[in-house]
C-alpha positions in Angstrom: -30.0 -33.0 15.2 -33.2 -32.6 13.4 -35.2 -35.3 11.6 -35.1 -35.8 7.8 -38.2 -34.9 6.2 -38.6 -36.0 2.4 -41.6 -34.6 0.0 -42.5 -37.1 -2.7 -44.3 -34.8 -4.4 -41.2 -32.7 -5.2 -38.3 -35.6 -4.6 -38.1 -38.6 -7.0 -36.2 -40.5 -4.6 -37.6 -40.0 -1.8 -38.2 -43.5 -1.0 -34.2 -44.2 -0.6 -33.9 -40.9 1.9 -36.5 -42.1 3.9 -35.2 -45.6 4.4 -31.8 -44.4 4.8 -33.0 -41.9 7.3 -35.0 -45.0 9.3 -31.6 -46.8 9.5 -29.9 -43.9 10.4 -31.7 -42.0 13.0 -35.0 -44.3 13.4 -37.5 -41.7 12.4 -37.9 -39.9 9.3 -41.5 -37.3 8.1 -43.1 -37.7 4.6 -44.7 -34.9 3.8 -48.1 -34.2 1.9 -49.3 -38.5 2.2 -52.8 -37.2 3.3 -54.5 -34.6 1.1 -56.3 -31.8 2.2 -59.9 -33.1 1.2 -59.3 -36.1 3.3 -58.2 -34.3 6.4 -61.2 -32.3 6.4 -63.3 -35.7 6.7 -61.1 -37.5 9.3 -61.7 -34.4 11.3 -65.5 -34.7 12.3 -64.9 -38.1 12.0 -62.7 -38.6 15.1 -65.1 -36.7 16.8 -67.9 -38.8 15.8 -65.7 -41.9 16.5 -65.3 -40.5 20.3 -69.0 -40.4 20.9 -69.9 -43.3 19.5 -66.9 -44.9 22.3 -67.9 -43.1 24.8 -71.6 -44.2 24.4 -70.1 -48.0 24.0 -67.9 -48.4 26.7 -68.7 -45.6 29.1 -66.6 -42.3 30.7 -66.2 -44.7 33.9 -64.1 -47.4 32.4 -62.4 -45.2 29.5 -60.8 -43.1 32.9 -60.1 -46.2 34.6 -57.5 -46.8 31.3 -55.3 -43.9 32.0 -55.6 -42.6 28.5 -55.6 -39.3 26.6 -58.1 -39.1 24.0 -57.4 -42.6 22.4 -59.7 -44.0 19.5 -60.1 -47.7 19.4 -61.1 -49.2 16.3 -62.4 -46.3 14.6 -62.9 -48.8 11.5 -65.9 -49.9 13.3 -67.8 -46.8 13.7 -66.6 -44.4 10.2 -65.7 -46.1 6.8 -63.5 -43.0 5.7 -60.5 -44.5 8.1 -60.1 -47.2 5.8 -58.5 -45.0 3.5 -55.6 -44.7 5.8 -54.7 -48.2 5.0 -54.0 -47.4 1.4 -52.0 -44.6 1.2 -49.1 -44.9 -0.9 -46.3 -43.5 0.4 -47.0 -45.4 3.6 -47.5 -48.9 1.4 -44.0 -48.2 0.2 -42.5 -47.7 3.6 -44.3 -51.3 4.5 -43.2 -53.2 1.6 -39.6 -51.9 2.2 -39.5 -52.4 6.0 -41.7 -55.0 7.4 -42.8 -56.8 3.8 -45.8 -56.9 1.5 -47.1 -59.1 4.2 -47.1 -57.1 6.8 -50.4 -56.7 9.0 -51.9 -53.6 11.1 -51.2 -53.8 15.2 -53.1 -51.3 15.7 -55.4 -48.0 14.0 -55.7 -45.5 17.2 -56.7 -41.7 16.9 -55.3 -39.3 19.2 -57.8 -36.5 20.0 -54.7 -34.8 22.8 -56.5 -31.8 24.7 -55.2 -28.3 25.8 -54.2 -28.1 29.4 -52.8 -25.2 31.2 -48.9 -25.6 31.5 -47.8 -28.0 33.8 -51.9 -29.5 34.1 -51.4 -32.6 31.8 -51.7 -35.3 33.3 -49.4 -38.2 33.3 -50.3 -41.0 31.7 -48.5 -43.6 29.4 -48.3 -41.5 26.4 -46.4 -38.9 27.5 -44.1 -41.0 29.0 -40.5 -42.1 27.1 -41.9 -45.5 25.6 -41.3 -47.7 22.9 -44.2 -48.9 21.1 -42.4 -52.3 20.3 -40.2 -52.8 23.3 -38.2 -55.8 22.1 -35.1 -56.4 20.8 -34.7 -58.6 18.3 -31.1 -58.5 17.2 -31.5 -55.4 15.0 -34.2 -57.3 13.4 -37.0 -54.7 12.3 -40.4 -56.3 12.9 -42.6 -53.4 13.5 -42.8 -49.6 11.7 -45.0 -46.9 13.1 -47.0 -44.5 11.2 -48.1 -41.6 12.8 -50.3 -39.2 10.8 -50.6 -35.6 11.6 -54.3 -34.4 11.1 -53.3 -31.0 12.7 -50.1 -29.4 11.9 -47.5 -31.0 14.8 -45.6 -28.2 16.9 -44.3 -27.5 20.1 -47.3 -25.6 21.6 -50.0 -28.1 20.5 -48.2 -31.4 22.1 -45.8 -32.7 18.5 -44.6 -36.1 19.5 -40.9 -36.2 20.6 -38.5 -38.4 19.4 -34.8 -39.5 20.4 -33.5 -40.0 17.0 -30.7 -42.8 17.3 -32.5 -44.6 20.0 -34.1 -47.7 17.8 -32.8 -51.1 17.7 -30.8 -50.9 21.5 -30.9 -53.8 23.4 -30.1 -51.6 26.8 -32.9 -49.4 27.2 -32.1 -45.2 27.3 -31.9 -43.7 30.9 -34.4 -41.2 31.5 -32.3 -38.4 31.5 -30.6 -39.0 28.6 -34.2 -39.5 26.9 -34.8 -36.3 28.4 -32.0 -34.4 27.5 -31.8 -35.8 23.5 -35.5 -35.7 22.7 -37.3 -32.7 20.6 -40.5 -32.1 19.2 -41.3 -33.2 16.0 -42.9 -30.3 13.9 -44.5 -30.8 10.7 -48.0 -29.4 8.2 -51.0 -31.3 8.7 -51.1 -34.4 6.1 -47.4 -35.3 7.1 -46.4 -38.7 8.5 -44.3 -39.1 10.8 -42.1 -42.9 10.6 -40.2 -44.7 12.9 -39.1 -47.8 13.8 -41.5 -49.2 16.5 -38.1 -49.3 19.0 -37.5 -45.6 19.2 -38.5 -44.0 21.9 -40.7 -41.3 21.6 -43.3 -39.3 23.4 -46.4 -37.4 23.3 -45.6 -33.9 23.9 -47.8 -31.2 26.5 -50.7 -29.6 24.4 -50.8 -26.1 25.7 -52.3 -24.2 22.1 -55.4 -23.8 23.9 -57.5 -26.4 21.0 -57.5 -30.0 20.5 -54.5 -31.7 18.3 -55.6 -34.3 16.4 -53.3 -37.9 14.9 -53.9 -41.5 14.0 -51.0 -43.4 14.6 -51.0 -46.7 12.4 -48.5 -49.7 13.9 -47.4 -52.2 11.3 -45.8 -55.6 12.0 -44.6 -58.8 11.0 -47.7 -60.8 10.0 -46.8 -63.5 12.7 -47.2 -61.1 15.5 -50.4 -60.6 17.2 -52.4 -57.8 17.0 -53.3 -55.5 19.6 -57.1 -55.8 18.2 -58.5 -59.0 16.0 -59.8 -56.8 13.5 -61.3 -59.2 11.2 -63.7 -60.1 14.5 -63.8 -56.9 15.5 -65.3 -55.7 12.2 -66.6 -59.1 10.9 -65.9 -60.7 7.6 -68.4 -59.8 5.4 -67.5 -56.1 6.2 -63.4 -57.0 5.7 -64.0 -58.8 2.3 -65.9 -55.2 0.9 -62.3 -54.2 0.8 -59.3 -54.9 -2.0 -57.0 -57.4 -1.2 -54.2 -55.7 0.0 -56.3 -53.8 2.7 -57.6 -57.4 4.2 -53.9 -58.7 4.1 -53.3 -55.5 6.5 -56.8 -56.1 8.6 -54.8 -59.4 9.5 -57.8 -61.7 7.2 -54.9 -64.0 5.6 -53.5 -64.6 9.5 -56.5 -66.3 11.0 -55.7 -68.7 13.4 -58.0 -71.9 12.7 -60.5 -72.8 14.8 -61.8 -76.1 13.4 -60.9 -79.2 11.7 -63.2 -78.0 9.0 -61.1 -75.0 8.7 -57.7 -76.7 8.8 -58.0 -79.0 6.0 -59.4 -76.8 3.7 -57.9 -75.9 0.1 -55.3 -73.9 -0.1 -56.5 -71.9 -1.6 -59.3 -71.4 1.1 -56.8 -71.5 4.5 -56.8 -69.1 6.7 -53.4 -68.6 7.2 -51.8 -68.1 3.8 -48.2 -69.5 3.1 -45.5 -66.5 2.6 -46.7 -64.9 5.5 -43.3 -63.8 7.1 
C-alpha cells in the first residue's frame, strides 16, 4: 500500500482526496505547502534555534531527555517559524478535521543526524508511537503536521507510517507494526498528515548529512498543550500576530487566573465561547 499524495497546485480537489485519504488510511502527503524561498530560511534557522537551546538549557540535561535533535519552542528564539502557522493547505486540513478552533500542541523541529547503520540510538522517536495515544470512540481530536524541510527518503531517516492503524482502541503488536510500516518519501516542502493515532516512526538516518522536519500537532482547543505558548512567548509578542495565528498559539484558551479575569466582558474573557 502506498500513501496518497495530492498536489494542490495541480488538483482542484485536492482537499476531498486528502480527507478521504485521512479516513481511509490515516495519513495522506500534500505536496508543495512550503515554498522554496521559505525552506531556505527555516534551514539556518533550526540551526540557530539549536544553539540558542543548547546555550539555555545545557548539553547535560538535553541528553538526560533521550532525544534526537528536538527543537522546543523555536517561536521563541526565530520569528520566521511563525509562518508555519499560516500555511494554507494546512489551515484547510484544520478547519476540516479538528475545527477552526483548533489550537497548536506542539511546534518541534527535528534536526535527525547520520549514524553509521545499525549506530542510532534508540530513543522514543524511533520507536512505533502514537503521538495521541487515546481512543476516543473514533472521535478525531488531534491531526499532525509534519513538514519536510529536506526531501524524506529511505536513506536519510523518512518517517514510517502503518497506514490503517488510526482510531484502534487495541493497540498494534510490534511485529505487525513492524512488518506493515514503510518509509514515507516525499520533495522537500511536502507535508506529511495523519491522524495523531497512527502509529508512526522516525526512520534510521544513514545519508551521511543531517535531515531536517518540524512537525506541528493540532488539537481540540480543550486539550492542553504540550507548551503554554502564550507564557512561553508572552502576550505582547502573541498579539503582534493576526487573529487566527493567536487562536492556534492557544491565546483565546487561557485558563483564568483571577476574579478580575473571570468577570470580565465578554468580549475580554480569556476563554472564548465556541471553543470546541
Amino acid at each position: 500500500m502506498q500513501v496518497i499524495s495530492v498536489c494542490p497546485a495541480r488538483e482542484p480537489e485536492w482537499l476531498g482526496t486528502a480527507l478521504a485519504a485521512l479516513e481511509l488510511q490515516g495519513c495522506c502527503v500534500v505536496e508543495g505547502v512550503v515554498s522554496p524561498g521559505l525552506i531556505d530560511q527555516i534551514r539556518p534557522a533550526m540551526y540557530r534555534c539549536r544553539t540558542r537551546i543548547e546555550q539555555e538549557i545545557g548539553p547535560e540535561r538535553l541528553a538526560r531527555a533521550g532525544e534526537l535533535g528536538v527543537l522546543r519552542i523555536m517561536l521563541k528564539f526565530e520569528p520566521v517559524f511563525f509562518r508555519l502557522l499560516d500555511l494554507p493547505e494546512m489551515i484547510a486540513i484544520i478547519d476540516a478535521t479538528v475545527s477552526p478552533s483548533a489550537i497548536l500542541h506542539l511546534q518541534n523541529g527535528f534536526i535527525l543526524p547520520s549514524y553509521a547503520a545499525d549506530a542510532t540510538p534508540r530513543v522514543f522517536q524511533n520507536h512505533y508511537h502514537r503521538d495521541f495515544p487515546r481512543y476516543l470512540d473514533g472521535y478525531r481530536a488531534s491531526i499532525n503536521a509534519l513538514l519536510a524541510i529536506d526531501s524524506f527518503t529511505r536513506e536519510n531517516g523518512a518517517t514510517f507510517v502503518v497506514p490503517g492503524s488510526h482510531q484502534r482502541a487495541e493497540p498494534l503488536s510490534e511485529a505487525t507494526l513492524q512488518a506493515l510500516g514503510f518509509p514515507v518519501e516525499c520533495e522537500a516542502g511536502s507535508m506529511l498528515l495523519f491522524d495523531s493515532t497512527l502509529w508512526h516512526a522516525a526512520g534510521n538516518n544513514a545519508s551521511g548529512r543531517d535531515r531536517l522536519a518540524i512537525n506541528q500537532q493540532f488539537t481540540r482547543s480543550w486539550i492542553k498543550q504540550q507548551i503554554d505558548y502564550v507564557r512561553a512567548l508572552g502576550e505582547p509578542e502573541v498579539l503582534r500576530h493576526p487573529p487566527r495565528t493567536q487562536q492556534l498559539l492557544g491565546y483565546y484558551t487561557r485558563v483564568v487566573t483571577s476574579l478580575d479575569e473571570y468577570y470580565r466582558p465578554q468580549a475580554e474573557r480569556l476563554y472564548r465561547a465556541g471553543q470546541g
